[in-house]
N, C-alpha and C positions, 0 to 999 in steps of 0.2 A: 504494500500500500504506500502510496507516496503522499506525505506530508506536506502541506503550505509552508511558504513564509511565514505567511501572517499564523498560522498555528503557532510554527518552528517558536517565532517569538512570542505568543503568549505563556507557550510553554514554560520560556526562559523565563519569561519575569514570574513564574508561578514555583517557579522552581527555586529561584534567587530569594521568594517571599518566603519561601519554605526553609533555605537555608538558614535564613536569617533570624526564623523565629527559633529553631532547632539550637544554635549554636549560640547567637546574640550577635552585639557588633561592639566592637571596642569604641565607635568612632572615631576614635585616634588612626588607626591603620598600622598598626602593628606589624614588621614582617615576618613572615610564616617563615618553614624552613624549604619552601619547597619553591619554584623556580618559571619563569615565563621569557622567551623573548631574551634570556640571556641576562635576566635579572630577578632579584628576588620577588615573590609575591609580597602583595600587602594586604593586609586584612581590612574590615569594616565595609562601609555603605558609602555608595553616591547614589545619587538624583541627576539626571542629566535630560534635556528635549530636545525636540524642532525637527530639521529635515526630515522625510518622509524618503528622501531618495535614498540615504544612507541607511533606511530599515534595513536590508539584509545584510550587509557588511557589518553593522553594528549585530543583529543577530548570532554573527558566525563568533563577531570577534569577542562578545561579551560569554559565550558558549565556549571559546577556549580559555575566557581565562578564569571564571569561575572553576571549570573542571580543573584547572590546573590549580587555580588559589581557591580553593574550599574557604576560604574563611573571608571570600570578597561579596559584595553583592550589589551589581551594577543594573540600575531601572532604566532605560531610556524608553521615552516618549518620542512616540515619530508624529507630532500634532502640528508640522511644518514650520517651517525656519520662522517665521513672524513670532507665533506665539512662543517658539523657542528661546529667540531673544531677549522679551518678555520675562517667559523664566527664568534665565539667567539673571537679568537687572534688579526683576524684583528680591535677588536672594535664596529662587526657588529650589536652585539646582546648581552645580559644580561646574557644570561645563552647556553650552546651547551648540547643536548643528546648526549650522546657515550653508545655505548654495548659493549665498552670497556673502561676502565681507559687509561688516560693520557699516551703517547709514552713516552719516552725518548725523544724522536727527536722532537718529539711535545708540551713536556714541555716547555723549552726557552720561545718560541713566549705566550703561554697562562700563562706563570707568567709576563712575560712583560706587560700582558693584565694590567692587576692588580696593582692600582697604590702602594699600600704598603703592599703588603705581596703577597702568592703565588696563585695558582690555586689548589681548591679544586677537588677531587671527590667527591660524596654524591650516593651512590646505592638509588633509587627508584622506579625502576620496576624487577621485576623478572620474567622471563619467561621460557617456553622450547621453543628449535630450532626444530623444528617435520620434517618429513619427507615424505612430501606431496604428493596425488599420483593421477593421474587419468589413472584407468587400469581397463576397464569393466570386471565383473564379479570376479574381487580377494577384496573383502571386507573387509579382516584380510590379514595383510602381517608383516614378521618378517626378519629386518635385522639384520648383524649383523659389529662390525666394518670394517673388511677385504671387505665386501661388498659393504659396502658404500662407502669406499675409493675407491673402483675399478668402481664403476658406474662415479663416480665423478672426478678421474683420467683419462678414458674413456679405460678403459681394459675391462669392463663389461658391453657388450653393446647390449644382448638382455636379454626379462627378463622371458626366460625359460632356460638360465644361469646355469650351476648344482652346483654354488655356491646357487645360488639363491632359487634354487628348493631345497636344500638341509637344507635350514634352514625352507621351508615351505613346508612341506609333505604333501602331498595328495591335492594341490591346483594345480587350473587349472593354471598357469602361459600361455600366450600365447608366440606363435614366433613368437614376436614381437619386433622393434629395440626400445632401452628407449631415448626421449628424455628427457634430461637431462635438466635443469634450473639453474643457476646461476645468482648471484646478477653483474651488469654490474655496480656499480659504488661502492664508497669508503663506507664501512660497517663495523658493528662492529657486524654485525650479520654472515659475515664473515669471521673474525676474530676469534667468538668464534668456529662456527663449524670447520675450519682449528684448531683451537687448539684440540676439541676433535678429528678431525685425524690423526694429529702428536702422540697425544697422546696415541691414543690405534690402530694404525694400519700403525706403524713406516715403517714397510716395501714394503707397496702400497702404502702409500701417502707421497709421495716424493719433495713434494713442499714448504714445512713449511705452516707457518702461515701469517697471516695478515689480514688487510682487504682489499686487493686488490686482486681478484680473477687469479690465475698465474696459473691452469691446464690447459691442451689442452681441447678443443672439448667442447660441449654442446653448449647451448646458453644463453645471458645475457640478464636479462633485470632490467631494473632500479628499486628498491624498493623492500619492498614487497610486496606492490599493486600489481608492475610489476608482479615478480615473481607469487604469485597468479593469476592473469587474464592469463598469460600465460598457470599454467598448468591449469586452468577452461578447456581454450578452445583450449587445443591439445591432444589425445589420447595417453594413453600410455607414458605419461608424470612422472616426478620427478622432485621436487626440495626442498630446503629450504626454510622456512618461520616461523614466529613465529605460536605459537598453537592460540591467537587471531583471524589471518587472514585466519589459514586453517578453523577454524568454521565459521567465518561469511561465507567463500565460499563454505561450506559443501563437502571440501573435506576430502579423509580419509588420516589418517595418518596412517605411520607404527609403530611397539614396535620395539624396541631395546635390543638386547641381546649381553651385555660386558662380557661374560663370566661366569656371575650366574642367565643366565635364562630368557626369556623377560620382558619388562618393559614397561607396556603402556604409551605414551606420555601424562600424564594427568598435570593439574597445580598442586595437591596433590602430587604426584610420583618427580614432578618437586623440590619442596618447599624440599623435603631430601635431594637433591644434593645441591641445594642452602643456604638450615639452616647449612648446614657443611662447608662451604665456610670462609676460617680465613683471616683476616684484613690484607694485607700487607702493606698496607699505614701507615702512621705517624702523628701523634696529629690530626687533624679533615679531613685528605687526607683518605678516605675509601676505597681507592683501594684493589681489593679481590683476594684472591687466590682459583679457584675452581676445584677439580679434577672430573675429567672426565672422570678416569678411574673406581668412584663405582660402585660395582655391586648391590647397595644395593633402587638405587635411580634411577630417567628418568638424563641420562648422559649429554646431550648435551642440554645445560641452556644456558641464559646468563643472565647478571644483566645489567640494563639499570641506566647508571650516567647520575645525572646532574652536569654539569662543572661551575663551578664559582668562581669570587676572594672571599676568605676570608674575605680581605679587600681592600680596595678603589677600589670597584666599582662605575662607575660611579654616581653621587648623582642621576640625574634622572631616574635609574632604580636603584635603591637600595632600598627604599621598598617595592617597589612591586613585586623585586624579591623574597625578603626575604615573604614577608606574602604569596606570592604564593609556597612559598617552605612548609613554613610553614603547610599548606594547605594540601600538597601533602602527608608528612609526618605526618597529622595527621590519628587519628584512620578513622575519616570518609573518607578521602580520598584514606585512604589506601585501604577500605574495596569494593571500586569503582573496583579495580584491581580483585580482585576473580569476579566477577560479570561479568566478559568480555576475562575470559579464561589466565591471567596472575596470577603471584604469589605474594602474597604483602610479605612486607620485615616483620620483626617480630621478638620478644624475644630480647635481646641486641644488635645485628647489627640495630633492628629501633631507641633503644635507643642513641646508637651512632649518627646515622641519624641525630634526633632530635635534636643534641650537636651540631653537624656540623650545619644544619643552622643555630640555636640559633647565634653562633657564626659570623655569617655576617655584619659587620658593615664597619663602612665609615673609 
């Protein structure tokens, strides 16, 4: 019988609830005698939220280090990057996922978080945004940015379309109306896709950026769980979602053509656009700058942070936030990321990484 994600991880955190209550938590973090990653375990609880794209990498990676450190117990919420941040500012949790770096408007509150210094970015997931489909009988589909924007915009709203038809020659497209999918809560997985539409299809997508979904028409649903079970079970369906969750649902995605040619949504294709991605952030803030416009690589990426103070974090999640970062950013754990359709980070931005948590202290 084969198990969900979304089981895989409730099981976890039922599991972790269980340890916790069995054993207790020092909240201190105590280290155990036993080992992860090339470092000791630490004992006790964190609280962590947000992304929704990083659910099963954070699945796998909280599932190896539990098993490995019995005396850890790591909760994360994938309730998307928005309310993530939230959690973090407000004190809620040790660490926030974002598939986005830090707002401006957002900063304030997550340095206040932090009792003596600021809020980090740290990149540790890498992924593509794909373009998820279910439309009987088209098996290969190629969009291109102009189109995307207008499916999404709601200008292009069947998908025998002669924009549509025109990028896929000789396929049966039917006439049929698209339902279209969107993320209905605060994301940073909408955020990046809005930015790759700003970016390469200025004249049909007229909405900017964010992660709060502002087109007309389609329909929302929360996560990308949501989104995925949605287009599972409607025909003729589109939406966004990480390339993770389109495979585990065995949908097909579409390639991408910016201009030099299609690009299939693969994690390799992905990892080009991503390894060219330069540091905009400042001493151990890795916030990135990624263009969107190559034609050389899969366009529409994001990079999933983890959000944390530099310094004074709270003493009873501070090592075990740090040895679970630690964790995340090693080789072994990085290597958990290729293995489930995301891109692990690599060559001197993981260097960097590594500096950034290294650096976490009270």
């Amino acid at each position: 019988m084969t198990i969900s994600r979304t089981s895989q991880f409730a099981a976890l955190a039922m599991i972790g609830a269980l340890a916790l209550s069995a054993c207790g938590s020092d909240g201190g973090g105590g280290a155990s005698g036993s080992t992860i990653g090339g470092q000791p375990c630490v004992s006790g609880e964190i609280k962590a939220s947000g992304s929704s794209a990083q659910k099963n990498a954070m699945a796998d990676w909280i599932n190896a280090y539990q098993t490995a450190c019995t005396g850890a117990t790591i909760n994360y919420q994938a309730n998307g990057s928005g309310a993530g941040v939230t959690d973090f500012s407000n004190g809620q949790t040790a660490f926030a996922g974002s598939d986005s770096a830090l707002k401006d408007a957002d900063r304030p509150a997550a340095d206040a978080r932090c009792a003596k210094g600021a809020a980090i970015d740290i990149p540790m997931v890498g992924g593509a945004i794909v373009l998820a489909y279910n439309v009987s009988g088209i098996d290969k589909l190629v969009l291109t940015p102009d189109v995307i924007a207008g499916i999404f915009a709601n200008t292009i709203t069947k998908w025998n379309d002669p924009a549509i038809a025109a990028a896929n020659a000789g396929a049966a497209l039917p006439d049929a109306t698209i339902a279209q999918f969107h993320r209905s809560d605060s994301s940073g997985t909408t955020d990046n896709f809005t930015k790759f539409l700003t970016a390469t299809a200025p004249s049909v997508w007229t909405y900017d950026k964010g992660k709060d979904w502002k087109a007309p028409g389609g329909q929302g649903a929360k996560g990308s769980d949501g989104v995925t079970t949605s287009l599972k079970s409607t025909a003729n369906s589109i939406g966004y979602v990480e390339l993770s969750f389109a495979q585990d649902a065995s949908l097909a995605v579409a390639s991408v053509d910016n201009g030099g040619g299609a690009i299939e949504a693969t994690s390799a294709n992905a990892a080009t656009t991503i390894s060219a991605a330069t540091v905009a952030g400042t001493g151990n803030d890795l916030a990135l700058t990624i263009d969107y416009t190559t034609k050389t690589g899969y366009p529409i990426v994001l990079v999933t942070y983890e959000i944390t103070c530099e310094k004074g974090l709270d003493s009873a999640a501070l090592e075990l936030t740090k040895s679970f970062l630690t964790y995340t950013s090693s080789d072994e754990g990085q290597s958990k990321l290729t293995e489930n359709g995301y891109v692990a980070i690599t060559g001197d931005l993981l260097t960097k990484v590594r500096t950034s948590v290294s650096a976490i202290s009270a």
